[in-house]
C-alpha positions in Angstrom: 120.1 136.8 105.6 119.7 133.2 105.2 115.9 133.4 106.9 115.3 135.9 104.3 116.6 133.8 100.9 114.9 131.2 102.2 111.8 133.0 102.7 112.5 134.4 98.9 113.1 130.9 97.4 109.6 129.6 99.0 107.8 132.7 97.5 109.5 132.2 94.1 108.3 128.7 93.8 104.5 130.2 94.7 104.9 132.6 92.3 106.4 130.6 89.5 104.3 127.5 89.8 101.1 130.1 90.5 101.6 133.1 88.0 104.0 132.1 85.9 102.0 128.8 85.2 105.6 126.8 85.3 105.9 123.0 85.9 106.2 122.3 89.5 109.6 119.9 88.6 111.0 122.9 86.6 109.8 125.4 89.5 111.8 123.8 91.7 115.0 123.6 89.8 114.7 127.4 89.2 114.8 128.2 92.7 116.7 125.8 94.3 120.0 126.5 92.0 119.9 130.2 93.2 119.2 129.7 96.6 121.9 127.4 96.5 123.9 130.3 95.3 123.4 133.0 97.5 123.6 131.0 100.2 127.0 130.5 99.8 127.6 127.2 98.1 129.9 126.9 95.0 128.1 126.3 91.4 130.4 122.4 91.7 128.5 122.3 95.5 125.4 123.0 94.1 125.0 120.9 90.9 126.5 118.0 93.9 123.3 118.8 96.1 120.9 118.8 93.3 121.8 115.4 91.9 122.5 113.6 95.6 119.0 115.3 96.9 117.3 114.1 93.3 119.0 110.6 93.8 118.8 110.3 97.4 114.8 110.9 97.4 113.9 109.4 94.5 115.7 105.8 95.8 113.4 105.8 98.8 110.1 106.7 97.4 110.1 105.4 93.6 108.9 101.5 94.3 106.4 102.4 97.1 104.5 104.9 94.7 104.9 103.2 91.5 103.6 99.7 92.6 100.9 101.5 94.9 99.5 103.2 91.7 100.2 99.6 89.7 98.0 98.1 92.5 94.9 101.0 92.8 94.8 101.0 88.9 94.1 97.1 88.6 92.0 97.2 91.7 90.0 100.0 89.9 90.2 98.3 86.7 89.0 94.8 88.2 85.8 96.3 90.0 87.3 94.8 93.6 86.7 98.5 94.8 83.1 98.3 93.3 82.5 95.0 95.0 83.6 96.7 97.9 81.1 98.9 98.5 78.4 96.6 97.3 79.1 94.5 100.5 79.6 97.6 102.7 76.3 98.9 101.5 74.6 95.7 102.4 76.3 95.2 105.8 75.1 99.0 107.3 71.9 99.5 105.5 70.6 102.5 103.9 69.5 104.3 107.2 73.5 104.5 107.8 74.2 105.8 104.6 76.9 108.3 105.4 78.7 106.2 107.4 78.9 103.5 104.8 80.3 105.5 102.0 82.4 107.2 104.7 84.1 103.6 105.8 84.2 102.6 101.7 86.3 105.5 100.9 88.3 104.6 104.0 89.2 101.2 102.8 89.5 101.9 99.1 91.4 104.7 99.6 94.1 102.9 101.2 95.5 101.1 97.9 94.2 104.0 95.5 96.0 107.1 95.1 93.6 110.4 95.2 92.9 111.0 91.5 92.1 107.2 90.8 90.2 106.9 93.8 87.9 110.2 93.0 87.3 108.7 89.8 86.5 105.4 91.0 84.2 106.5 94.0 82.0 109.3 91.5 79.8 106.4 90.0 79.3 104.6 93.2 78.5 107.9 94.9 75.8 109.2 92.2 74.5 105.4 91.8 73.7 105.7 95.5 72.2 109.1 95.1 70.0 108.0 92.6 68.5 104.7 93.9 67.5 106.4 97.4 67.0 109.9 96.3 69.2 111.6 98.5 71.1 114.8 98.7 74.6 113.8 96.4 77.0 116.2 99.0 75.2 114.6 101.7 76.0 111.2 100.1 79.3 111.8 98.5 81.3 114.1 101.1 81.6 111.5 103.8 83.9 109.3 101.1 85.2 112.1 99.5 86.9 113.2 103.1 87.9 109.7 103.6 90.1 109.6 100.4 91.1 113.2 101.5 92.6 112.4 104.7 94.4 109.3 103.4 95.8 111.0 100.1 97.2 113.4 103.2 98.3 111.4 106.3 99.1 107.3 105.3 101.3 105.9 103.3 101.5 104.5 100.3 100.2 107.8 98.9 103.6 109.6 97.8 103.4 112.6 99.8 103.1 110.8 102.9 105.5 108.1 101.6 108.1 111.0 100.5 108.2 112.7 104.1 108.2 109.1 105.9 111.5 108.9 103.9 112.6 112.9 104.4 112.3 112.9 107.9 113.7 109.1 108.6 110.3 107.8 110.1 108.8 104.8 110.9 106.4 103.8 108.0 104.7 101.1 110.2 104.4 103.9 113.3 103.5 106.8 110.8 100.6 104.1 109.8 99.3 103.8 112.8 99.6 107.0 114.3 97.8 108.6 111.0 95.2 106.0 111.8 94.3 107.3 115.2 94.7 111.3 113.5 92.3 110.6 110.3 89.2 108.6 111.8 88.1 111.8 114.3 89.2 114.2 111.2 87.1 111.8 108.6 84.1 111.7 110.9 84.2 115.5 111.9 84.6 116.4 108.4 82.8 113.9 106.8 79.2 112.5 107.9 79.1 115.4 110.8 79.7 118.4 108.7 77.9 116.7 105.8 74.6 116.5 108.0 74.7 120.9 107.9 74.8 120.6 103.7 71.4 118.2 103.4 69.8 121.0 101.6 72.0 121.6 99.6 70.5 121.5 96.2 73.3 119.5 93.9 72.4 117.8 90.0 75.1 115.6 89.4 75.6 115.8 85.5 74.0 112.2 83.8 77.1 112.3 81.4 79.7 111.9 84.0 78.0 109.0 85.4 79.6 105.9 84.5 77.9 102.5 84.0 78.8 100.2 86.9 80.3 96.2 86.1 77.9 93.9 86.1 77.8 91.3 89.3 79.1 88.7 87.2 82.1 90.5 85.9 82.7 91.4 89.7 85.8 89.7 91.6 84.4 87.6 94.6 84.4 89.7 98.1 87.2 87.9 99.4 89.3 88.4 96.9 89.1 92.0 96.6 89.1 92.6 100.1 92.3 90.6 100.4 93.7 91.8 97.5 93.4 95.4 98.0 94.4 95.7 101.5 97.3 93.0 101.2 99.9 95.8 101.6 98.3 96.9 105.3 97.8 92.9 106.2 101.0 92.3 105.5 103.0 95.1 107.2 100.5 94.9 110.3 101.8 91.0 110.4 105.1 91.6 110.2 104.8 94.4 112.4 103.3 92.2 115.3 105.5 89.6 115.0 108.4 91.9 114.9 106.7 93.5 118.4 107.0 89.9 120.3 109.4 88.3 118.6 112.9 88.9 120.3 115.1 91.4 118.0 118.2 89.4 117.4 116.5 86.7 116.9 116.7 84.3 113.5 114.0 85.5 111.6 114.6 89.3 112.5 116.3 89.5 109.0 114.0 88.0 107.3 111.2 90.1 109.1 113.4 93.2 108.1 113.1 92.7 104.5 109.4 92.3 105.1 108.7 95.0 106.4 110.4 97.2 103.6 107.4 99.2 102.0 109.0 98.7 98.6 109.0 94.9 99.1 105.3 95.0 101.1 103.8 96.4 97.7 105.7 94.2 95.4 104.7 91.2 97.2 101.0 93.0 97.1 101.3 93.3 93.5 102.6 89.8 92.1 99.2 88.8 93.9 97.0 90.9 92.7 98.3 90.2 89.3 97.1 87.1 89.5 94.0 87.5 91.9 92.9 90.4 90.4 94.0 90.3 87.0 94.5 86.9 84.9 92.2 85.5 87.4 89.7 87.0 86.3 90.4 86.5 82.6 92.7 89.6 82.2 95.8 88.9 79.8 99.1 89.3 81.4 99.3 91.8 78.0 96.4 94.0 79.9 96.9 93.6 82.9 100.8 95.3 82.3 98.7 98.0 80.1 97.2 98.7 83.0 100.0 99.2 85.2 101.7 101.0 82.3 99.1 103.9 83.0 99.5 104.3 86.0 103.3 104.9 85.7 102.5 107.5 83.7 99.6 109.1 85.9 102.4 109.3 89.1 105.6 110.1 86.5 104.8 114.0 87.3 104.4 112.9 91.2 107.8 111.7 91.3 109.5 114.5 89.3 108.2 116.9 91.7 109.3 114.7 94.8 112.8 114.7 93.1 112.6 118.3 92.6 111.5 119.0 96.8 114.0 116.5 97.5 116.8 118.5 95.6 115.8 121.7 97.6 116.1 120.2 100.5 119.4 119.0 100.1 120.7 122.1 98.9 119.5 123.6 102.4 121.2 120.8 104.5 124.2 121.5 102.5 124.3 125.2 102.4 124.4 125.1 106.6 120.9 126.8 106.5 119.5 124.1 109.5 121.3 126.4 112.4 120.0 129.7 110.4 116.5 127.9 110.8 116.5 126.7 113.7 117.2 129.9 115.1 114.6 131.3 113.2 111.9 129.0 114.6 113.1 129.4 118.2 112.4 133.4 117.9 109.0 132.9 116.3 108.0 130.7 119.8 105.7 128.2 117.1 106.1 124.4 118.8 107.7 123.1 115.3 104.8 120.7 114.5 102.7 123.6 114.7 104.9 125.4 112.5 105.6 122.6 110.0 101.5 122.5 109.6 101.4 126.5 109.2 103.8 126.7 106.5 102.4 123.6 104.2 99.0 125.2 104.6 99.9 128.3 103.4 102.0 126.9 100.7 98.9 124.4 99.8 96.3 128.0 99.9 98.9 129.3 97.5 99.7 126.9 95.3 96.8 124.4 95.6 98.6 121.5 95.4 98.8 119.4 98.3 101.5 117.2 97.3 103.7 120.4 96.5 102.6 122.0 100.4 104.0 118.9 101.9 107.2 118.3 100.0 108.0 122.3 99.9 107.3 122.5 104.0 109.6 119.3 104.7 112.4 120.6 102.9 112.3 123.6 104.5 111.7 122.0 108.2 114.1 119.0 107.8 116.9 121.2 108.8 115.7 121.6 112.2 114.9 117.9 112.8 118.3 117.6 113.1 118.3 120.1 116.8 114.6 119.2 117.8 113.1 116.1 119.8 110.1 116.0 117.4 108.8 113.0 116.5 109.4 112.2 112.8 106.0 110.3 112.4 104.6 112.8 114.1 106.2 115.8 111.7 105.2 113.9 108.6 101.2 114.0 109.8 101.6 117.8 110.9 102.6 118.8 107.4 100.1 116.5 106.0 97.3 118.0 108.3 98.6 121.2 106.9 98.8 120.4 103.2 94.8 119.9 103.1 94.3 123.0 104.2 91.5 125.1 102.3 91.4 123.8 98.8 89.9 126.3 96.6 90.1 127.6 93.1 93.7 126.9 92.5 93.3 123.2 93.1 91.9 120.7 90.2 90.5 118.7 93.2 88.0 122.1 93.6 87.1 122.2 90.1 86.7 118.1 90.1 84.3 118.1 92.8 82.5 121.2 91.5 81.8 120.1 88.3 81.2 116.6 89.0 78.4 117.7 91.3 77.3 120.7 89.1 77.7 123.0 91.8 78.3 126.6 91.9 81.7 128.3 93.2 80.1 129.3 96.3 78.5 126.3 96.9 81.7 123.9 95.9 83.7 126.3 98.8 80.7 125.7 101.8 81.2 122.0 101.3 84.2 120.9 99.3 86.7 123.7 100.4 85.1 123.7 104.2 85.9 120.2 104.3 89.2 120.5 103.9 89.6 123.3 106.3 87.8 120.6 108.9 90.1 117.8 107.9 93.6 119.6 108.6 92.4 121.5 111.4 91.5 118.4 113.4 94.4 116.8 111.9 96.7 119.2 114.0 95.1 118.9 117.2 95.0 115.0 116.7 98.6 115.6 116.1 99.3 117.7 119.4 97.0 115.4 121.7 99.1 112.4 120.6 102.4 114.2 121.3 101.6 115.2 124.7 100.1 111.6 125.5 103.8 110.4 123.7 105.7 112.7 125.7 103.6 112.1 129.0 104.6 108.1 128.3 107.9 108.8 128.2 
């Protein structure tokens, strides 16, 4: 019986957020206070779980997302990611193409969140296209996967971020271990794949082509190298010197605080601030407009991490872990296997990534609890999973569609095949790094 509420309470929250066209914060609320019911808690146990799971998740996530969307809008606004590119371009030529926008959406997408970044990337991608005549899916995929794959697998962006804090990982091993997953996924899905859609006959629309910066309005390339991947040069420093430094030693507080994501992207933002903003003749009036905006672009985000986060607690409460567990050991499914199956059909339901990942670790974190999994390894199994086949129930279908004036048929052979790639690899990069982790062991 509980297998079968809890099966009801996922296809509710489909159905609500799908049919009924319901807010996915509101969704969740809806479903998690009856679950929480016929499972057996009292309304006073409920209400507890809601508010402790809304608290509890929202504490550990709120400061990493926040000040990562603070820090991709100003690098956005401040054309560091448009330098960017410029010096990538110039550094692998125009015969390597693919491979250069591929490694630019790799490195910008690491401070931007998804929507910023697709934004961002559209005018570099169709200025490219343009000046050497190419093909704009053969152009434009190859970056488009790479700010797929992160959006997925690394934090800062929040679903990653949000399971790193769900399932108790390590945010520095979760890093790196996405890191080894997403470059084969990125390059399968991305310049390989892309090479099969070079005749693909694609007219990006002139109006939604955006006038790049001038070079003289451009930050200098040091600066928005440094400033935009501060957050990753500083973890990976503290991170090393945490690795041969003994563990008791004087500065392991200090290195502790450090290495705190939430204090990583504050640091990362007081600098850019300045590097990135008044530097280069912003106000500190703008450049707080600016980050402003992109509290309210992630304000949804974090309602609907809340609202996972209450759902989950109300299943740790309600005893269901034992009921699940049990469940997953009849079905035979290795649990990372499982935790990728169930956020991919939750993402081809609902079509929102972010929503797949979230819904699939609130229903797996019970079991984490009577499995050996590897947390960091459970967060990039769901977010390998929450990629999976994006199609007409996701705005990032309809964004890439109509950005590169493509048909429906065409937008699902490239865009929605992509995807597919992406969190298909991303499970088998998953399961190879297990068995090499558990062979190590």
């Amino acid at each position: 019986m509980t297998l079968l509420i809890i099966v009801l309470a996922v296809l509710a929250l489909i159905i609500l957020s799908t049919w009924g066209k319901v807010n996915a914060f509101l969704a969740f609320l809806l479903v998690t206070i009856p679950a929480g019911l016929a499972l057996g808690l009292a309304p006073g146990q409920v209400l507890a779980a809601v508010q402790k799971g809304l608290g509890d998740t929202l504490g550990s996530v709120v400061l990493v997302v926040v000040l990562g969307a603070m820090l991709g809008k100003l690098v956005a606004e401040s054309g560091a990611a448009q330098r960017i590119a410029a010096v990538l371009m110039g550094a692998f030529g125009a015969k390597n193409i693919q491979w250069t926008m591929m490694v630019t959406g790799f490195i910008i997408g690491i401070p931007l969140f998804y929507n910023v970044g697709f934004l961002l990337v559209i005018p570099l991608i169709f200025s490219v296209v343009y000046q050497y005549r190419l093909p704009a899916v053969y152009v434009g995929l190859p970056m488009l996967a790479s700010l797929s794959v992160l959006h997925g697998f690394l934090p800062p962006h929040p679903a990653p971020t949000a399971l790193v804090a769900l399932f108790h990982a390590n945010v520095g091993l979760t890093f790196g271990y996405g890191l080894l997953v997403a470059v084969p996924a990125v390059v399968l899905a991305g310049p390989l794949y892309a090479r099969t859609l070079r005749g693909m006959v694609s007219a990006p629309l002139a109006g939604f082509v955006s006038a790049a910066k001038a070079e003289t309005a451009l930050p200098g390339t040091r600066n928005s190298f440094l400033s935009s991947l501060l957050p990753v040069l500083v973890l990976a420093a503290v991170l090393g010197l945490q690795a041969v430094l003994p563990p008791g030693g004087p500065l392991a507080p200090a290195l502790a605080f450090l290495a705190d994501p939430g204090v990583v992207m504050l640091l990362s933002v007081g600098v850019a601030t300045f590097s990135l903003g008044l530097r280069q003749g912003k106000s500190m009036a703008a450049v707080m407009e600016t980050y402003g905006e992109a509290i309210r672009d992630v304000a949804p985000l974090l309602l609907i991490i809340g609202g996972a986060g209450a759902l989950k607690e109300v299943l740790v409460e309600s005893g269901a872990g034992l009921a699940i567990a049990a469940g997953l050991h009849d079905t035979g499914l290795p649990p990372l296997v499982l935790g990728w199956l169930l956020a991919g059909l939750i993402r081809v339901c609902l079509g929102s990534a972010t929503v797949a990942g979230l819904t699939a670790a609130g229903v797996m974190l019970p079991t984490m609890a009577h499995s050996a999994v590897n947390p960091n390894l459970m967060v990039l199994a769901i977010g390998a999973g929450s990629l999976l086949f994006s199609h007409v129930n996701d705005s990032g279908f309809w964004l890439f569609k109509q950005y590169f004036n493509l048909s429906v048929r065409d937008t699902l052979r490239s865009w929605s095949a992509m995807e597919t790639i992406v969190s298909v690899v991303g499970l088998l990069g998953v399961l190879l790094l297990n068995w090499v982790l558990l062979l190590a062991q």
